[in-house]
C-alpha positions in Angstrom: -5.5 16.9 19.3 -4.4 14.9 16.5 -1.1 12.8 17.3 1.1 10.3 15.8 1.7 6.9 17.6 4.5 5.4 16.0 7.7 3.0 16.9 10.8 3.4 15.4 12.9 0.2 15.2 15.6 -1.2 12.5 14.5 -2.3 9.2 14.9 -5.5 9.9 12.2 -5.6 12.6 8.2 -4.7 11.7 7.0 -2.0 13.8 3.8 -1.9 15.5 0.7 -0.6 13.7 0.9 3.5 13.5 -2.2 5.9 13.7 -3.4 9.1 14.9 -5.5 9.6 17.3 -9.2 11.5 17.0 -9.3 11.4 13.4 -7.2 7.6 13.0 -8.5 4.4 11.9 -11.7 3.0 13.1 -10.5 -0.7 12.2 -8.4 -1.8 15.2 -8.7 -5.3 14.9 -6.9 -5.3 11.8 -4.1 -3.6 13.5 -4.0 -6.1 16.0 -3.1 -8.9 13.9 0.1 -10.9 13.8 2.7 -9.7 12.0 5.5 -11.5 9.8 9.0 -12.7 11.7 11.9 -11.2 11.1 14.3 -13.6 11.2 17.3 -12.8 8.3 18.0 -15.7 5.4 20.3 -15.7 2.8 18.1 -18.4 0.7 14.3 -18.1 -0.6 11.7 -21.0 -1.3 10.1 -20.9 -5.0 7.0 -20.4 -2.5 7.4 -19.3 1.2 2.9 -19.6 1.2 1.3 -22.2 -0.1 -0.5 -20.5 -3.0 -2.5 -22.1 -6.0 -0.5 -24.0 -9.1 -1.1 -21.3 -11.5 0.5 -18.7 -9.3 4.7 -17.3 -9.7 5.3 -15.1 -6.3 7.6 -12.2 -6.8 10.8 -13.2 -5.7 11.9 -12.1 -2.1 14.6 -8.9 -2.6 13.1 -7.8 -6.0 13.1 -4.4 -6.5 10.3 -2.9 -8.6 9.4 0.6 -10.0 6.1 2.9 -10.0 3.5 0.9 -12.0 5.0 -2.4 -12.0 3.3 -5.3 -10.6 4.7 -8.0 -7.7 2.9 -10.9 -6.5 3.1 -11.2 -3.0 1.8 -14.2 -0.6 0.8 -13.1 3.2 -1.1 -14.5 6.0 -4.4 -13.1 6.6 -5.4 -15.3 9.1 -3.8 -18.3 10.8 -4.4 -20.6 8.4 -5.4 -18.4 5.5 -3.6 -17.1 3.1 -4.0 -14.0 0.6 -2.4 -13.4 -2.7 -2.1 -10.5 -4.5 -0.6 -8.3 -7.3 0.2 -5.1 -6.4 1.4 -2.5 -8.1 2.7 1.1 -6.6 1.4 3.7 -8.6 2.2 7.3 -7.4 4.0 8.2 -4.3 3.3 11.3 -3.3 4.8 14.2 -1.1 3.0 16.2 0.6 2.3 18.4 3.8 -0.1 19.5 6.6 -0.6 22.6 5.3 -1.3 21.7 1.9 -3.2 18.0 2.4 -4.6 18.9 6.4 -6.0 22.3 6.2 -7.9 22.9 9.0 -6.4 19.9 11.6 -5.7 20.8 14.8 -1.6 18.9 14.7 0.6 19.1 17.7 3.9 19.6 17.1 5.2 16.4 17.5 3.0 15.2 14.4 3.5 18.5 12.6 7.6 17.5 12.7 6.6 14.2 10.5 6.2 14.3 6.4 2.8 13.0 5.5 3.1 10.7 2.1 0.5 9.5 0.3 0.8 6.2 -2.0 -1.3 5.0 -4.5 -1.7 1.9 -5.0 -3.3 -1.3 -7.4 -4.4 -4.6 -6.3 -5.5 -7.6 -8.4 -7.1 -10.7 -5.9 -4.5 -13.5 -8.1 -5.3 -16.0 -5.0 -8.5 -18.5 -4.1 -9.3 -16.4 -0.2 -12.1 -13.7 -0.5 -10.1 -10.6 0.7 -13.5 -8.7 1.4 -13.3 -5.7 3.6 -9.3 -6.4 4.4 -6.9 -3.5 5.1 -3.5 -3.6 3.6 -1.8 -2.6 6.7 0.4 -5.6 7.2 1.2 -5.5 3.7 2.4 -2.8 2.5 5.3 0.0 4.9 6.8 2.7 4.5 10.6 2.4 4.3 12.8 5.7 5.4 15.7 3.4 4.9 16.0 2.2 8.8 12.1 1.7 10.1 9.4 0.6 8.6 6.4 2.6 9.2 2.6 0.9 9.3 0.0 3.1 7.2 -2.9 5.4 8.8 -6.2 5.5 7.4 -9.0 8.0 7.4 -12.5 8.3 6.0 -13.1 9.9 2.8 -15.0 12.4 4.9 -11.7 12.8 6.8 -9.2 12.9 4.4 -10.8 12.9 1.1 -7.6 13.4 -1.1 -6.8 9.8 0.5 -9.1 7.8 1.9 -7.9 4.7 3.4 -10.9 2.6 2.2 -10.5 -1.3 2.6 -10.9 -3.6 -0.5 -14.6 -3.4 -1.7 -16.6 -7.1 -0.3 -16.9 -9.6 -1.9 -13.2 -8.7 -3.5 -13.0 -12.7 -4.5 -10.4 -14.1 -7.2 -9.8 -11.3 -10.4 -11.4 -8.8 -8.5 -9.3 -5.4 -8.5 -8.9 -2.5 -6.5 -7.3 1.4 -6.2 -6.3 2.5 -2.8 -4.5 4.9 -0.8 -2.3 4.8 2.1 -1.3 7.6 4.0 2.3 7.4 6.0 3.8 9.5 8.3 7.9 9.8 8.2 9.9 10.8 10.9 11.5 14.3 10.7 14.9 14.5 8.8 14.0 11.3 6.9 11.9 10.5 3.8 9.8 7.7 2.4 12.4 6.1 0.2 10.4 2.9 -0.5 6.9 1.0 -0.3 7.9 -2.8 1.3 6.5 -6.3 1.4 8.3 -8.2 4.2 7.5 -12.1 2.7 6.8 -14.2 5.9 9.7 -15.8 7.2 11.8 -12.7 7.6 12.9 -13.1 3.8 13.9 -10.2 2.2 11.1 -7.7 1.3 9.7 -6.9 -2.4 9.8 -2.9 -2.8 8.7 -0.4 -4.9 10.3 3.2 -5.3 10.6 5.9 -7.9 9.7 9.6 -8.3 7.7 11.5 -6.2 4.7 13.0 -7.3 2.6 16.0 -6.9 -0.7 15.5 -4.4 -3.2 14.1 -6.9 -6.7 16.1 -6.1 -10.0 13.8 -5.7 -11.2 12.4 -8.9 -8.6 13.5 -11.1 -6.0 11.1 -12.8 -2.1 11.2 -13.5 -1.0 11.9 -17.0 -0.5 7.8 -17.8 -3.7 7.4 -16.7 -5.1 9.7 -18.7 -3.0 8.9 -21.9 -4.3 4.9 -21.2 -7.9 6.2 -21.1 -7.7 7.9 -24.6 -6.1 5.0 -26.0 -8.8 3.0 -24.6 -11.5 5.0 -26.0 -9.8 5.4 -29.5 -9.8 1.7 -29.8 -13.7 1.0 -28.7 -14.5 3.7 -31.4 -12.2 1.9 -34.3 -14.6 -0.4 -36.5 -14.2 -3.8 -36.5 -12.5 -5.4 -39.1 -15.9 -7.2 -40.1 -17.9 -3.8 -39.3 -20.0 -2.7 -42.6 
């Protein structure tokens, strides 16, 4: 029976890792890892990480939209530290009817609102991020928990995945993923969140909800940015004969 292990606490706190059982993540030692503190502050460090010269973080508190990029600092391990840009793409509504078919869901689980969130990551730090999740990362915000993502094989879930980054994924390297959330009944996913270490206040993304996108099939920007792509690598050069 597939069920939801989640814990609801204020927004101010990080809950524990969430999954579902049966069909849930087969990575448990990335759910085991420490998360960031939640202590409140009013002030924020130019850098709460140390991360390399070249690299501005996104300040603590921004608030971005779909398709715009942050650059966020986190501790992978105890003394390493990743840096990335990420950029929400699509954040997606869906259902177990129309994204589950076929799941056996108890009715606990079936109460919840699956979302799915599509996301972009560019490696903008100097630590290999090979084979890393972004479950301490990136929540789910309802507005008073966050909620830690759930991820299933593409044989599993194939309209969202939850693959890790690709190894090596060293600096420049860049990455589309998907997480899948589940939100507690008579709330919504009103926000993707980065809680900076420290307890400073978290970096979010937010914007309209989108229709399930089907495997292999991109949004209408995406497309558009394709064409223009393609229109561009078939224009002569101005020295072409």
């Amino acid at each position: 029976m597939l069920t939801v292990r989640s814990v609801a606490v204020p927004v101010a706190a990080l809950v524990a890792a969430a999954g579902l059982s049966g069909c849930g993540s087969d990575d448990d030692t990335d759910a085991k890892k420490a998360k960031p503190t939640s202590t409140a502050t009013t002030t924020a460090p130019a850098d709460y990480l140390p991360v390399p010269g070249d690299v501005t973080l996104t300040e603590p508190g921004t608030a971005l939209g779909l398709g715009e990029a942050g650059v966020v600092a986190f501790q992978r391990r105890q003394d390493e530290v990743g840096v990335l840009a990420v950029s929400v793409e699509r954040i997606e509504r869906t259902s177990f009817q129309e994204s589950f078919p076929g799941w056996n869901v108890d009715a606990a689980t079936a109460a919840r609102t699956p979302y799915f969130v599509r996301v972009k990551v560019t490696n903008v730090g100097d630590t290999d991020l090979g084979g890393m999740r972004l479950d301490n990362v990136l929540w789910g915000d309802d507005g008073t928990t966050l909620e830690a993502p759930t991820y299933y094989k593409a044989d599993q879930l194939p309209v969202c995945s939850g693959d890790p980054l690709p190894t090596p994924f060293a600096a420049d390297a860049t990455a589309e993923l998907c997480q899948v959330y589940f939100i507690a009944p008579t709330h919504a996913l009103e926000q993707v969140s980065f809680p900076p270490y420290g307890g400073l206040d978290a970096i979010t993304w937010s914007g309209e909800l989108s229709p399930v996108q089907e495997p292999g099939k991109k949004g209408k920007k995406a497309r558009k940015k394709d064409k223009a792509a393609d229109q561009a690598s078939a224009t002569p050069s101005d020295g072409a004969s």
